[in-house]
C-alpha positions in Angstrom: 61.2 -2.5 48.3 58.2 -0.8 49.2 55.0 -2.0 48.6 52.1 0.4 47.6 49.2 0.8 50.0 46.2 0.0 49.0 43.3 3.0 48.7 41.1 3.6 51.7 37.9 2.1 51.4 35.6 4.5 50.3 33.2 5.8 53.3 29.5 4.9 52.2 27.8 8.4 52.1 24.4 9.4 52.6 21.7 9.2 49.9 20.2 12.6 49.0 16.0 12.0 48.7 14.6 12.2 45.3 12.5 15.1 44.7 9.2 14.4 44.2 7.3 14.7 40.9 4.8 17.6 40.7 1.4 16.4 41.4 -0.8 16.3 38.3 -3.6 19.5 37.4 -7.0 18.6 38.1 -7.8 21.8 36.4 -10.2 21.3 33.4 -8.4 21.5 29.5 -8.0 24.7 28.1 -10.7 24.9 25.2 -9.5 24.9 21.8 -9.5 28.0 19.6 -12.0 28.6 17.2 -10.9 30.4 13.9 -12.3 33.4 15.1 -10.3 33.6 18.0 -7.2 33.0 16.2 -4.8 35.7 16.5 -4.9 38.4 14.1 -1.3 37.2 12.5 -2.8 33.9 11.9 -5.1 33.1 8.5 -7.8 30.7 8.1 -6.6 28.3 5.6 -8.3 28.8 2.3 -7.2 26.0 0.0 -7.6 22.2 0.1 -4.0 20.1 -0.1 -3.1 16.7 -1.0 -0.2 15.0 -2.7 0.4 12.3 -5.5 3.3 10.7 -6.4 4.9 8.3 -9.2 7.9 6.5 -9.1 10.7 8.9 -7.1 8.5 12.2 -7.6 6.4 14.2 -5.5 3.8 16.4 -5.9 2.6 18.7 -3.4 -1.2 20.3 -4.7 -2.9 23.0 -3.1 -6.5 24.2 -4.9 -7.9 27.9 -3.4 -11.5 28.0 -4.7 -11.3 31.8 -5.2 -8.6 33.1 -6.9 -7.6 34.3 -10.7 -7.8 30.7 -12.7 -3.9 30.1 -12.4 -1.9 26.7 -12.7 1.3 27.1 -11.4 3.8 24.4 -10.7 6.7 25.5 -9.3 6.3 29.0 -9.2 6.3 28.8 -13.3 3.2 28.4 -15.1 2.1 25.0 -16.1 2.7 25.0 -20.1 6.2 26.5 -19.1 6.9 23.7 -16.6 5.6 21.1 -18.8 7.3 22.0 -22.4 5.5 19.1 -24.5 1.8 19.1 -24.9 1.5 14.8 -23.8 2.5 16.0 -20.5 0.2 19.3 -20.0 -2.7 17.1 -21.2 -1.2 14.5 -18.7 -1.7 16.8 -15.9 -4.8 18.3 -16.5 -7.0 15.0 -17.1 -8.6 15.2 -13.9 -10.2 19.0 -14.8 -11.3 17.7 -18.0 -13.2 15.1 -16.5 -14.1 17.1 -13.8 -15.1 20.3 -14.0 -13.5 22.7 -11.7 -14.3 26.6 -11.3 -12.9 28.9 -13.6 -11.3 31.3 -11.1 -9.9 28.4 -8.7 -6.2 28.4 -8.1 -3.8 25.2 -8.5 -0.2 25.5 -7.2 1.5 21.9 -7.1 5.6 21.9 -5.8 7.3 19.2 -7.6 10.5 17.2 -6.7 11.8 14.3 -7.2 11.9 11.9 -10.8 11.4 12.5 -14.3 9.1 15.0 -16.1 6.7 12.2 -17.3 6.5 11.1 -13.6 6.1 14.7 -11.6 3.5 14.9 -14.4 1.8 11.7 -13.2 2.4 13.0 -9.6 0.4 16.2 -10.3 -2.3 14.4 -11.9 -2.9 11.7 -8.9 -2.5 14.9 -6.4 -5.0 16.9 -8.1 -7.5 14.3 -8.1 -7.1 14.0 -4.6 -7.7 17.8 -3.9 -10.9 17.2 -6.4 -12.3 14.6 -4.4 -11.4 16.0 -0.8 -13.1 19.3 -2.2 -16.6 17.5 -4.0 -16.6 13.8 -3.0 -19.4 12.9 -5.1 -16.8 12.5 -7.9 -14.9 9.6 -6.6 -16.4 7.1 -9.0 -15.9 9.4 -12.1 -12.0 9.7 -11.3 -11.4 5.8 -9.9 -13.7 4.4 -13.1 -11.1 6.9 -15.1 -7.9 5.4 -12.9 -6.5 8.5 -11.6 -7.0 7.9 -8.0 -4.7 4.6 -8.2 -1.5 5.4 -6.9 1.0 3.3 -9.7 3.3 1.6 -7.7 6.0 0.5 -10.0 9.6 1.8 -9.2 12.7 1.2 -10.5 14.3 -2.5 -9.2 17.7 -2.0 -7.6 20.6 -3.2 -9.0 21.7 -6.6 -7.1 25.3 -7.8 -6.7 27.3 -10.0 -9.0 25.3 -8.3 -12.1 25.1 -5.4 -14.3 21.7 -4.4 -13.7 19.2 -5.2 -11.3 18.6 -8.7 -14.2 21.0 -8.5 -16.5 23.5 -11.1 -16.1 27.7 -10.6 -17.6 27.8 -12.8 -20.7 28.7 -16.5 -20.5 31.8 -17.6 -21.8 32.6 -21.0 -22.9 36.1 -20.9 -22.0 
């Protein structure tokens, strides 16, 4: 029977050099652009932005000081978005405690949650923007509670019950 040769050992071959990192600049930063010397495609942004949020939703809030007096949310207007008056009022309690300008702008984008919550969510994000924008009026929205962000959530259901508590009924026998 034949036996099977074994493989030649392989021949060791020569190791290529590494190639060497570049050398680092010693040429000064570039300055950053000022917003004049943006390029004319780019705007200036105009609006102040913050978010709130409640339980699972969301709220993205912009504020432009100059513009028509709209409140959109959404891309629909507020009372449209918000059927029930509890929840309009809801999300306009920051600007009736503080007054805002009667041509400023509020767009919020809203996922995420319940109606009562994305109400909440606007509310908390809009107080934000307020006090971002004038923050001399931080004591007037904390003393009214609307900067707290309310951190209770649903509990998650946990195995061998029904709910995240709720235990199956006992039986005797």
């Amino acid at each position: 029977m034949p036996t099977k040769k074994k493989p030649a050992p392989k021949k060791a071959t020569e190791t290529k050099p590494r190639p060497r990192k570049r050398p680092v600049s010693k040429r000064p930063a570039k300055p950053v652009a000022e917003p004049s010397m943006l390029p004319t495609g780019r705007r200036e942004r105009t609006y102040t932005y913050a978010v709130g949020r409640r339980k699972s939703a969301i709220a993205r809030v912009r504020v432009q000081p100059r513009g028509s007096g709209q409140f959109q949310i959404n891309d629909r207007s507020m009372t449209t978005y918000f059927p029930t008056f509890a929840l309009q009022k809801t999300a306009r309690e920051p600007l009736d405690l503080v007054p805002l300008p009667d041509n400023a702008d509020i767009s919020a984008k809203v996922h995420g949650g319940g109606m009562r919550g994305q109400a909440e969510a606007v509310r908390l994000g809009i107080s934000r923007v307020l006090v971002k924008m004038q923050p001399d009026i931080r004591t007037t929205l904390k003393k009214a509670g609307f900067l707290t962000r309310d951190p209770r959530v649903k509990e998650r259901k946990k195995y061998g019950l029904k709910r995240a508590r709720r235990a199956p009924q006992w039986q005797k026998r």
